[in-house]
Structures are given as C-alpha cells and as structure tokens.
SELUMMAR-198171 format. One record per residue (C-alpha): residue number from 1; residue in three letters; x, y, z. Coordinates in steps of 0.1 Angstrom, whole numbers, plus 5000, padded with zeros to 4 digits. Example, Ala and Ser with C-alpha at 12.3 -4.5 7.8 and 13.67 -1.06 7.14 Angstrom:
+-----+--------+------+------+------+
: num : residu :    X :    Y :    Z :
+-----+--------+------+------+------+
:   1 :    ALA : 5123 : 4955 : 5078 :
:   2 :    SER : 5137 : 4989 : 5071 :
+-----+--------+------+------+------+
***
This chain:
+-----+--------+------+------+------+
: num : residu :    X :    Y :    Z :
+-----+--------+------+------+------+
:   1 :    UNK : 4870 : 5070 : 5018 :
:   2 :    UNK : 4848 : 5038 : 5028 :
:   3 :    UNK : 4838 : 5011 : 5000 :
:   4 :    UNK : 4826 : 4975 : 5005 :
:   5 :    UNK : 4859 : 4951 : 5014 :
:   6 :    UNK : 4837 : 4921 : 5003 :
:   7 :    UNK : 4830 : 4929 : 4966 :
:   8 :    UNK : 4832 : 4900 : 4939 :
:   9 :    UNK : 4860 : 4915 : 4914 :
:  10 :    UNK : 4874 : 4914 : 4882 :
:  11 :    UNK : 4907 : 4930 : 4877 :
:  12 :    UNK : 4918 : 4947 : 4850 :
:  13 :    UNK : 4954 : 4948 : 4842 :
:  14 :    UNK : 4959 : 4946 : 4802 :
:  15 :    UNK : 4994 : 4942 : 4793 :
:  16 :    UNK : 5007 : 4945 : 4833 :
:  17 :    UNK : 4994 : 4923 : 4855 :
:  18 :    UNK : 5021 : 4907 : 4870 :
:  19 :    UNK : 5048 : 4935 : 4867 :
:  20 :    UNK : 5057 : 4969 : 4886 :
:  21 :    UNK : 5025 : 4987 : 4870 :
:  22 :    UNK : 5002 : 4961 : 4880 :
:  23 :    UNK : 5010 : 4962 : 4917 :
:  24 :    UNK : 4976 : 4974 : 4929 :
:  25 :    UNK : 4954 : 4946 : 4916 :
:  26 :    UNK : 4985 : 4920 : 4924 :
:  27 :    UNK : 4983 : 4934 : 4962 :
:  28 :    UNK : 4946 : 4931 : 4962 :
:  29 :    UNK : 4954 : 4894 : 4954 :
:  30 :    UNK : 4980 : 4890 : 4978 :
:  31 :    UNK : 4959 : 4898 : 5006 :
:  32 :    UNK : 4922 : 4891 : 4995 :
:  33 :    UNK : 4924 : 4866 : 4967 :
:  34 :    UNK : 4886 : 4851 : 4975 :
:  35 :    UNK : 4873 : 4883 : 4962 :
:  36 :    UNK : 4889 : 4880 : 4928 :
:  37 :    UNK : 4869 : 4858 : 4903 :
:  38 :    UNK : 4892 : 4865 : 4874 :
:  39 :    UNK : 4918 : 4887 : 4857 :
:  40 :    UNK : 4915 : 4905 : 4824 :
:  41 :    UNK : 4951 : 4909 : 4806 :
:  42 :    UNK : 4952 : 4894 : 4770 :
:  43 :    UNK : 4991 : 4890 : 4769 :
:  44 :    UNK : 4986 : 4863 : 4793 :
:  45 :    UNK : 4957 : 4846 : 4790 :
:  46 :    UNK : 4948 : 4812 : 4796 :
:  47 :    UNK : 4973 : 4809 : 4828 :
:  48 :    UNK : 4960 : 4811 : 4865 :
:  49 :    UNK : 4968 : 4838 : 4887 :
:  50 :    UNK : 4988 : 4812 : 4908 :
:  51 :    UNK : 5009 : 4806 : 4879 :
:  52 :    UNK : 5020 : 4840 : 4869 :
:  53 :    UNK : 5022 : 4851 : 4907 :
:  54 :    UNK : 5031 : 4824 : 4928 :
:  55 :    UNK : 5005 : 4832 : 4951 :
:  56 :    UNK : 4968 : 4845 : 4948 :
:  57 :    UNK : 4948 : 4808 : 4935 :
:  58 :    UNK : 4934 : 4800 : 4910 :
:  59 :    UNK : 4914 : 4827 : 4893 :
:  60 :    UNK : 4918 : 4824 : 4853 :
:  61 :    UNK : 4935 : 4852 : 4831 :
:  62 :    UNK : 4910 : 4862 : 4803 :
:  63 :    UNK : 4919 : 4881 : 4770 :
:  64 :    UNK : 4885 : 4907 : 4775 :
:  65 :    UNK : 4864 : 4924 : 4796 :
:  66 :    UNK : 4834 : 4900 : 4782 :
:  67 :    UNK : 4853 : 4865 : 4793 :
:  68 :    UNK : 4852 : 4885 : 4825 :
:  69 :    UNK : 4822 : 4897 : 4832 :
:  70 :    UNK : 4807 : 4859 : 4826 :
:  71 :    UNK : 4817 : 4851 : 4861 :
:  72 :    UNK : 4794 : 4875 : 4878 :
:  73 :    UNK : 4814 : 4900 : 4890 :
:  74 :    UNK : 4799 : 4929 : 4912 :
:  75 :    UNK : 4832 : 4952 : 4905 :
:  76 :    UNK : 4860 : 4957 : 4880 :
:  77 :    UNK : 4891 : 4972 : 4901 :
:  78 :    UNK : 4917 : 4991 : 4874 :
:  79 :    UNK : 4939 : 4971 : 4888 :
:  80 :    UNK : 4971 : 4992 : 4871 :
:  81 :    UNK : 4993 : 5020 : 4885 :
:  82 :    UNK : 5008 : 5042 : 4865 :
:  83 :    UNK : 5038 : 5073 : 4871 :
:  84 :    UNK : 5016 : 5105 : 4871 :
:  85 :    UNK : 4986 : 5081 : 4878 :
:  86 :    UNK : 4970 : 5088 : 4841 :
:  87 :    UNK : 4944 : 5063 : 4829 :
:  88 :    UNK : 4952 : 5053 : 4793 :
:  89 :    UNK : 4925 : 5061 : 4767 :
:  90 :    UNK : 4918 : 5024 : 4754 :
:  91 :    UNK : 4906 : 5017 : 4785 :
:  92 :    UNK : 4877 : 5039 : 4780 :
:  93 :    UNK : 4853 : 5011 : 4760 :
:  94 :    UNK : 4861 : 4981 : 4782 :
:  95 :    UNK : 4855 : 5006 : 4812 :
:  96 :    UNK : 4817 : 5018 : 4793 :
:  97 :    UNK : 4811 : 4977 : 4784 :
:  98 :    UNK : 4816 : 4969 : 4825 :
:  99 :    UNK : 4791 : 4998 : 4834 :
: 100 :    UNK : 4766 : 4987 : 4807 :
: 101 :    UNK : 4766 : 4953 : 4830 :
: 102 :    UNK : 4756 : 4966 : 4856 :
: 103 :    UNK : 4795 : 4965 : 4872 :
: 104 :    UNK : 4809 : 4988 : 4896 :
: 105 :    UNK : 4845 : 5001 : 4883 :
: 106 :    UNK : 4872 : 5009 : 4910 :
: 107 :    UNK : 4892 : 5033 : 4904 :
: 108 :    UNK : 4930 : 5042 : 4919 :
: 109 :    UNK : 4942 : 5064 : 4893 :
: 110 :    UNK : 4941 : 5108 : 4891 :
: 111 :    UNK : 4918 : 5106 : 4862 :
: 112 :    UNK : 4887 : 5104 : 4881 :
: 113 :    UNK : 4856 : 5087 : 4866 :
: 114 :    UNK : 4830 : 5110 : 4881 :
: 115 :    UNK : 4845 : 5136 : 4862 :
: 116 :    UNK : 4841 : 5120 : 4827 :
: 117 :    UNK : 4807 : 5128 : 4813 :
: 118 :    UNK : 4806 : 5094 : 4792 :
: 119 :    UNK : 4814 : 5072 : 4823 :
: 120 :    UNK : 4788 : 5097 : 4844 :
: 121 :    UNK : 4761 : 5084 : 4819 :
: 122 :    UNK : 4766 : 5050 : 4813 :
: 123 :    UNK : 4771 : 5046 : 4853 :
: 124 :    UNK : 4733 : 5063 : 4853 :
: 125 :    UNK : 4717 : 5046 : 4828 :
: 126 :    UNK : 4725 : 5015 : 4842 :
: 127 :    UNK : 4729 : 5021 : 4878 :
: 128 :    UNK : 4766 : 5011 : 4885 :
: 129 :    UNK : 4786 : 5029 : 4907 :
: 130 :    UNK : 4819 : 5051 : 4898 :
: 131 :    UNK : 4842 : 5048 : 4922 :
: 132 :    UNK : 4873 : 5071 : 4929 :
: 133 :    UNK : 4897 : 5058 : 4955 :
: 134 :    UNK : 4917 : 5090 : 4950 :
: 135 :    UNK : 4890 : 5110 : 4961 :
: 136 :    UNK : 4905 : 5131 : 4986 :
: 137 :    UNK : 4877 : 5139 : 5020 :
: 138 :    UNK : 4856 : 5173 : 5022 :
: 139 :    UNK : 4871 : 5183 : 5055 :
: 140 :    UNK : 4903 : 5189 : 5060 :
: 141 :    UNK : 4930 : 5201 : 5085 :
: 142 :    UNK : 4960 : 5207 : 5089 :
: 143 :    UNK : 4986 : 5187 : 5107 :
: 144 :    UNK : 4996 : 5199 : 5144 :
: 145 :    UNK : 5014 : 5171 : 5157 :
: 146 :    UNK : 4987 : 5156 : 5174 :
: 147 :    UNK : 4996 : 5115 : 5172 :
: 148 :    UNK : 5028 : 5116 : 5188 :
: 149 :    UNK : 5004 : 5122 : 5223 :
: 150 :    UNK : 4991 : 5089 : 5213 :
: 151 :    UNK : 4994 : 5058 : 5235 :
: 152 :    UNK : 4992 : 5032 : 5207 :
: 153 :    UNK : 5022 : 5023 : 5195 :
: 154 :    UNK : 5023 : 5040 : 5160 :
: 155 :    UNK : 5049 : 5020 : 5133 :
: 156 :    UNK : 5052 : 5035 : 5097 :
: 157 :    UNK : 5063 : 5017 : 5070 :
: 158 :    UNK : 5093 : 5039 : 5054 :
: 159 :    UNK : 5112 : 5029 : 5019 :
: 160 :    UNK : 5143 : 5032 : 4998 :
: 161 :    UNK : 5117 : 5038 : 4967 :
: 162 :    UNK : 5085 : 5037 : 4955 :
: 163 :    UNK : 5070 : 5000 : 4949 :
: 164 :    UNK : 5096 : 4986 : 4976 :
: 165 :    UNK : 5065 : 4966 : 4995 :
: 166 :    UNK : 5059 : 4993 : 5026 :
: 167 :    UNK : 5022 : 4982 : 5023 :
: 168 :    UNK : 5027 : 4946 : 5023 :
: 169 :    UNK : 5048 : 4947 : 5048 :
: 170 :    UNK : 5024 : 4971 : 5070 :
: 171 :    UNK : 4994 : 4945 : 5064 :
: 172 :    UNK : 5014 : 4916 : 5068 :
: 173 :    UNK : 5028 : 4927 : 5100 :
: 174 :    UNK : 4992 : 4937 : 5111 :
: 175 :    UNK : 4977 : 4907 : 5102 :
: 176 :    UNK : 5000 : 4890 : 5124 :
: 177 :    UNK : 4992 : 4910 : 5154 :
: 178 :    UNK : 4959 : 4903 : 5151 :
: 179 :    UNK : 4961 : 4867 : 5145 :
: 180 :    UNK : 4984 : 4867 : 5179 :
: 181 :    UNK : 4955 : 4880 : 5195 :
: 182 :    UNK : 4967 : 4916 : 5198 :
: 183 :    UNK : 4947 : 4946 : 5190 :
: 184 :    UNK : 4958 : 4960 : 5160 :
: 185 :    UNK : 4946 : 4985 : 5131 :
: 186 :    UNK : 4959 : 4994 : 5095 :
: 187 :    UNK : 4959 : 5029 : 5079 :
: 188 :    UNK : 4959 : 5027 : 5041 :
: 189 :    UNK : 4973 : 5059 : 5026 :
: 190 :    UNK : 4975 : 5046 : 4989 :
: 191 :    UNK : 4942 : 5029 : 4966 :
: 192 :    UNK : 4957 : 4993 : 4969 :
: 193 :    UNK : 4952 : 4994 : 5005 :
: 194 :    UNK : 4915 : 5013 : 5007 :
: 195 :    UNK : 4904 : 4984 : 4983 :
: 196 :    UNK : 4924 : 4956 : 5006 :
: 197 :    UNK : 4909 : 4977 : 5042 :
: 198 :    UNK : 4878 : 4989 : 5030 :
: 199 :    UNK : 4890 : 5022 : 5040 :
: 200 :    UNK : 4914 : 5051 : 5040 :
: 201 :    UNK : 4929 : 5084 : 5023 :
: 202 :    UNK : 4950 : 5082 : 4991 :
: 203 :    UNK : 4969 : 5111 : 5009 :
: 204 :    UNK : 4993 : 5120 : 4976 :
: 205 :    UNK : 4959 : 5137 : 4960 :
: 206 :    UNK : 4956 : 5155 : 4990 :
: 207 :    UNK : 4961 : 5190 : 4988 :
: 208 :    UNK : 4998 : 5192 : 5002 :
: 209 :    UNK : 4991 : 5218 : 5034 :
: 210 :    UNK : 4963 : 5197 : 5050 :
: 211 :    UNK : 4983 : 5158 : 5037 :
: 212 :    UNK : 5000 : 5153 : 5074 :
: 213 :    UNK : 4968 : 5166 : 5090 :
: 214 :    UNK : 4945 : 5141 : 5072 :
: 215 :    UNK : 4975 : 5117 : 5087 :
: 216 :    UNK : 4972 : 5125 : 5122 :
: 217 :    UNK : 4935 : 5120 : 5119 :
: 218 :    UNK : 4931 : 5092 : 5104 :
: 219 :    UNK : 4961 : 5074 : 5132 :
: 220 :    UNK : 4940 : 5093 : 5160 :
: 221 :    UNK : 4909 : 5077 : 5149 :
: 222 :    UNK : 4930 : 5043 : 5147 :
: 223 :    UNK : 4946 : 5043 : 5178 :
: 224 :    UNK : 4912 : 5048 : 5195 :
: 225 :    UNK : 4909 : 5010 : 5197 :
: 226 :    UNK : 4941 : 4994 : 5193 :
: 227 :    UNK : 4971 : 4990 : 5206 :
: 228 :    UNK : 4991 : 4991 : 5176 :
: 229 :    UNK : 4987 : 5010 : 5146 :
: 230 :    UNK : 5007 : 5000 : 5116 :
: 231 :    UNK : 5006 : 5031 : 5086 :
: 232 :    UNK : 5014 : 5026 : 5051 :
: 233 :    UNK : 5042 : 5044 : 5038 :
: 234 :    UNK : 5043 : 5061 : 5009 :
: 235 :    UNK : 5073 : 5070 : 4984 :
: 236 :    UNK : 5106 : 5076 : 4999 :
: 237 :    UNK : 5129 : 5107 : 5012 :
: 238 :    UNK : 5156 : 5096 : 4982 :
: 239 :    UNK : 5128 : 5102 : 4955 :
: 240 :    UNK : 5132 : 5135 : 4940 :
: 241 :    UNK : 5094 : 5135 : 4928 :
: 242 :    UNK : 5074 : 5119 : 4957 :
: 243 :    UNK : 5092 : 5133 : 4989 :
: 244 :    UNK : 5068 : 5152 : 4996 :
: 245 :    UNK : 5041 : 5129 : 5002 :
: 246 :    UNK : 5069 : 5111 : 5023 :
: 247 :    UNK : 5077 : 5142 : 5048 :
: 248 :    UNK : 5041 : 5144 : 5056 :
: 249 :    UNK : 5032 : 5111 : 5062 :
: 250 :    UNK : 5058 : 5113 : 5086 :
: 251 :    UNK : 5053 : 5144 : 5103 :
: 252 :    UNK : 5011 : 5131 : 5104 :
: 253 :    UNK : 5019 : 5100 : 5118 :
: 254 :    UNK : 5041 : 5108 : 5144 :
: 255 :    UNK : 5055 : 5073 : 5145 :
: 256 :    UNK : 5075 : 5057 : 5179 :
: 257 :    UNK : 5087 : 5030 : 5153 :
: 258 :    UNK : 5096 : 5025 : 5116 :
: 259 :    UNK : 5099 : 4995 : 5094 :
: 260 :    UNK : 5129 : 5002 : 5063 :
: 261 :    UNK : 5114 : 4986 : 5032 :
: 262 :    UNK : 5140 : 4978 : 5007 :
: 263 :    UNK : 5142 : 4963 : 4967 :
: 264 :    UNK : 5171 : 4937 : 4972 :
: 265 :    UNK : 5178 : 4940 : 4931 :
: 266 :    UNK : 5168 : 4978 : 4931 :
: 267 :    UNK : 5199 : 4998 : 4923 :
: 268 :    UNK : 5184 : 5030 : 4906 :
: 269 :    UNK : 5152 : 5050 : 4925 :
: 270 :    UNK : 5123 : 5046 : 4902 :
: 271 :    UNK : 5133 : 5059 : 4865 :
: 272 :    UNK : 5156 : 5086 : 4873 :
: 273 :    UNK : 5192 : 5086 : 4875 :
: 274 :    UNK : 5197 : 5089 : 4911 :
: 275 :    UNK : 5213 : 5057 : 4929 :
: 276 :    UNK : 5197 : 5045 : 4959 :
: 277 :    UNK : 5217 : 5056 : 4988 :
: 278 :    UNK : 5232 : 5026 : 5015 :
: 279 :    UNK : 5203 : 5014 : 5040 :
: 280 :    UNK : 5225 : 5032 : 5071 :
: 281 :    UNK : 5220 : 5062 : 5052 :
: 282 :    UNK : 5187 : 5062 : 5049 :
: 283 :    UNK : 5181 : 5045 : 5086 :
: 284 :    UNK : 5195 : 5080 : 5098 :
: 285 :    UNK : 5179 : 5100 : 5077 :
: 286 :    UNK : 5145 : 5087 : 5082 :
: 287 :    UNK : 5152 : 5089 : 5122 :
: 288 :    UNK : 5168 : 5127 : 5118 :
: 289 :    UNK : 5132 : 5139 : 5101 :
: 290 :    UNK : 5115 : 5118 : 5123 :
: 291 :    UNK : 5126 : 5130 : 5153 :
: 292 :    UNK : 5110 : 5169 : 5152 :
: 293 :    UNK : 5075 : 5151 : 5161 :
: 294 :    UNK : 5086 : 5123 : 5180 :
: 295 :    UNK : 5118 : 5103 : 5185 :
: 296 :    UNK : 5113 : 5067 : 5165 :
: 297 :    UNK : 5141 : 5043 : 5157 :
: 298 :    UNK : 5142 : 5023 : 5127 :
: 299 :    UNK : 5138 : 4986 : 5143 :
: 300 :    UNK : 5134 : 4963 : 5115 :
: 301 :    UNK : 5140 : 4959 : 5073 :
: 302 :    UNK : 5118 : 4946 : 5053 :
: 303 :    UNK : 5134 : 4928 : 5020 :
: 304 :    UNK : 5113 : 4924 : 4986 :
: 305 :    UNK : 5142 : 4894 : 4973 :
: 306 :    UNK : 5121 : 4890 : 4941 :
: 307 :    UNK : 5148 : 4881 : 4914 :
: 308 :    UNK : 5168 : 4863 : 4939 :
: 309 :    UNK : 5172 : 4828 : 4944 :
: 310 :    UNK : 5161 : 4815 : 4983 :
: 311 :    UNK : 5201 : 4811 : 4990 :
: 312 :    UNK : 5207 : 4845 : 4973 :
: 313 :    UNK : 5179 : 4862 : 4992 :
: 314 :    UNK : 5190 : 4839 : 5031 :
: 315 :    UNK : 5227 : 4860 : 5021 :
: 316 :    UNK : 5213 : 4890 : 5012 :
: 317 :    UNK : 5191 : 4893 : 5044 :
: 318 :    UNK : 5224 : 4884 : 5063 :
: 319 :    UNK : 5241 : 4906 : 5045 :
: 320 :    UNK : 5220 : 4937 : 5059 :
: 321 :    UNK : 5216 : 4926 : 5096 :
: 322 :    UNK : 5253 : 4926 : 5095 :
: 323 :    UNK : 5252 : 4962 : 5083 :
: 324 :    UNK : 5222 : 4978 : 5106 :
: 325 :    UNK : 5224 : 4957 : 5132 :
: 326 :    UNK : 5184 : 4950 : 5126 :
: 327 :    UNK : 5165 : 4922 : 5120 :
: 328 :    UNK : 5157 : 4918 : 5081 :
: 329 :    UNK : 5129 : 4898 : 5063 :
: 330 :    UNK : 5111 : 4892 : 5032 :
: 331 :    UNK : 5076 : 4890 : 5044 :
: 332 :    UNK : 5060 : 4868 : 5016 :
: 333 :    UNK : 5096 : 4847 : 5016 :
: 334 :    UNK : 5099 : 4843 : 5050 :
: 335 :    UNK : 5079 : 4856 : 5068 :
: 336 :    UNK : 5071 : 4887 : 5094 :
: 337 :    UNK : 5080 : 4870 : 5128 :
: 338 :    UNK : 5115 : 4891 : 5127 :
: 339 :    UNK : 5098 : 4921 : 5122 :
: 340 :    UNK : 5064 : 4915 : 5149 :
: 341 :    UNK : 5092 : 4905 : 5177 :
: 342 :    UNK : 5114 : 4937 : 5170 :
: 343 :    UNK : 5082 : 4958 : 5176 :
: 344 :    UNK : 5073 : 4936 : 5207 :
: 345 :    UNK : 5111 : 4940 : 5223 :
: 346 :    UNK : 5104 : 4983 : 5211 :
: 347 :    UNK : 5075 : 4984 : 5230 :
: 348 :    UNK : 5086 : 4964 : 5258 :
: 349 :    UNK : 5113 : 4995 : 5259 :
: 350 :    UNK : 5093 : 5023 : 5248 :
: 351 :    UNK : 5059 : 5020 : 5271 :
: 352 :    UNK : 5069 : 5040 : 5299 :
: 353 :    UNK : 5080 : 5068 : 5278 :
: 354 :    UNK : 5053 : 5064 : 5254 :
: 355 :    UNK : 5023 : 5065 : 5281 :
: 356 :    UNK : 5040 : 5096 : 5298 :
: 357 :    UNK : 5025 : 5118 : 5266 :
: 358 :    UNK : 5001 : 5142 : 5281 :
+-----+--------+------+------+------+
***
C-alpha cells in the first residue's frame, strides 16, 4: 500500500479523539501535525488539539464534518480504531457529505469502503478517492526466513498489549537515527503508520499463511538502503486474540534486536481478564520465540507513563532498569536517546556476527 504522506487532512474521531480508540488519528498528529487542518469530534469542540493532547498544535476541534471541510481539506482520515476494526453505521452520512466535497476518505478499519456500493457512487460521482489502508497486496508469499540473512540491523518493536506505543516508539527511534545522520528506514505494519510513512502492509488483514512472508519482504525491500531497519510491532504474545499477528511479525522480521513496549498503569491485557505478566517474563519469552529465526536480545523498554506524574514516571522507569537490567524510556516524556544508544552499543557487538550471514 502507497498513498500521498503530504495530504491536507481532517480527522475524524467523534466521541474518541483523545482516548484509546482514537489512537490512529492522535499518532498521525504526533508525528505529522502540519498535515492536520482540523479535528471533527463534537464532545470536544471548541478546544485545540494542543489542549486536549499536549502535543500536536493548534488545529481546532469542530462539532461536524461541515465546520471541517471549510478549511480545505484534500482528505478526511477515520481517524478511530475500533476491537474487531468495525466502522460504526452513523458514520456513513458524514463519510457520503466528505465525498460529495470532493474529499478523499482514509480508511484503517476492516469495513472497506470500496466494498460499499453507496460510498462506490458518491466517490464516482464526484471523483474522490476511497481509500482502504487495510487493503492487503495482490501478491503474496509465504514466509521462509529470509531477513535474518540480512546485513541491516533489523529492531522490532514488541509489547506487553495492544495500544502500548510499539509504533511510536519505532518512529521515534527512527527519526532519531536519521536526524543523527544514519541511514535508517521504517516498516509500518498497522494503518496509523501507512498514513504517518506513506507506505506499508496492515499485515493483521493479511491472510495468516502468507502474514510473515509479506514481513520478510517488506524488511528485505527496507534493508536494501539502510542500515537500520526499525519494524512496527503489532499486538503482543500475552494477548489471547492478537498473538497471532505477533508470531508472524516475528518470525517475518527476523529481528537481531527488540524494543519491550510497556503501559506503566496497564494492569489488565486489553478487555479481557488476563493480567499482564512481569516485563522478565515477557523479555524471555519474546527472546525464546525469537530465537528459531534468529537470536535477538531484548536491549531496551519503552514506557508509555501517561497517568503518571513526571516523578512517578522518573521512579517507575527506575524501577524497571533495576528489574531487566535495560535501559527504560518514555519516548514523548523523555525522550529516545536511552533506547538509540542501546541499539548503537548492540550493534557495536553484534556486526561481526551479523555480516557473517551468507
């Protein structure tokens, strides 16, 4: 999947922007707030993005798609994620009112657009484009193992849960590789980060025998020009629903590093009633499943400390080096030096064993 990184957007997030279901229009703002012109979430109109985020500028909240659409948007993203990815029906009219502008409408969720005969012909009639992130690629293969011959040094982004920040922290990191003047490349395997990239796979609607090969190529194709390759991670090994999708990133990736991403507050995994098992656990875990494609240590943590005050979050961060003997951060806290300098002293390490690959 390949879409224009540059478009003009509104986002539209009625009744969750700002909370765990809005997280792919609030990541697009993290990261690329100069595309967003303004937000369309009724329940919090008349506040800035800034003020309900803490970060993303000034865009204005608007109560409707019309308020919206006034600042000349080329694109509305849904900017919403929902368990199960279904797109609720009173979005359907806002959704036919953007088209009837003339408005491109992005789409992350499994109810595709180009599907829906009423979106089909109001996208024709006024030329707008439908656009389905999910979309998974014609061609497809299956995984063989390929990346761990790589000589880029290949870090995924791993998690306690779902929604624990493994593609903030993979872009974050990324961005400050490049910035350093390294050669670096991101692989977005979710919507949030096609939109942010301009490109990618949304690799949980891939069909599951062919998701770690559309993995391997997509790092293979990566690691053609850079040094570093930094994956977003998807779901967790703990989840009992999204596994899966887990595993085969995994195994596709053939990573020679991994990042932990961890909720500080989180207790429970997502909405079920399993507990979230102690970061050593799942440090050994992650490196156990890991290791049938390639060895890869767990080298860093990276703490979402929302809910936490900064003294709170300094003792929690503490708390976990103490524990894993690994650097911890919160990214958008603090910062992703802790994390870029752990991959640096890894390679350092690792090259001689990692350009030995034949």
């Amino acid at each position: 999947m390949k879409i224009d990184a540059k478009q003009k957007l509104i986002i539209y997030s009625p009744g969750e922007f700002g909370g765990k279901k809005g997280k792919t229009g609030d990541g697009v703002l993290k990261f690329s707030p100069e595309r967003v012109l303004a937000v369309v979430d009724p329940q919090n109109k008349g506040k800035t993005v800034q003020e309900m985020l803490g970060y993303g500028g000034s865009a204005p909240i608007v109560g409707f798609v019309e308020e919206a659409i006034a600042f000349k948007p080329e694109a509305m993203l849904l900017g919403c994620a929902f368990t199960g990815g279904r797109m609720p029906k009173q979005w359907r009219q806002d959704i036919i009112v953007a088209l009837n502008q003339k408005i491109d409408v992005i789409n992350g969720l499994h109810d595709f657009l180009c599907d829906d005969a009423d979106f089909q012909n109001a996208a024709q009639k006024s030329g707008a484009k439908l656009i389905d992130l999910r979309k998974p690629p014609d061609d497809l293969i299956v995984g063989m193992g390929r990346a761990r011959h790589s000589k880029a040094h290949i870090i995924l982004t791993v998690g306690t849960d779902c929604n624990v920040g493994k593609m903030t922290s993979a872009l974050a990191v990324h961005e400050k590789l490049v910035k350093s003047g390294k050669k670096s490349a991101f692989v977005a395997t979710g919507q949030t980060g096609i939109i942010i990239d301009g490109q990618g796979v949304a690799v949980d609607r891939v069909i599951g025998d062919f998701m770690a090969g559309v993995i391997e190529e997509l790092v293979l194709d990566a690691a053609k020009e850079a040094q570093f390759v930094l994956v977003e991670g998807q779901g967790s090994l703990a989840h009992p629903g999204y596994s899966g999708v887990t595993l085969s990133l995994l195994h596709g990736a053939a990573p020679d590093a991994m990042i932990l991403c961890h909720q500080a507050v989180r207790t429970r995994i997502g909405e079920t009633e399993f507990s979230i098992p102690s970061l050593s656990l799942m440090i050994k875990t992650y490196e156990n499943m890991a290791a049938f494609m390639r060895p890869a240590k767990v080298i860093g943590i990276s703490v979402d400390t929302r809910g936490l005050s900064e003294q709170e979050a300094k003792d929690i961060l503490a708390k976990y080096e103490s524990e894993t003997n690994l650097p911890a951060t919160d990214p958008i806290r603090f910062g992703v030096e802790p994390l870029v300098k752990a991959i640096e002293n890894h390679c350092a390490k690792s090259e001689p064993e990692i350009l030995c690959h034949k």
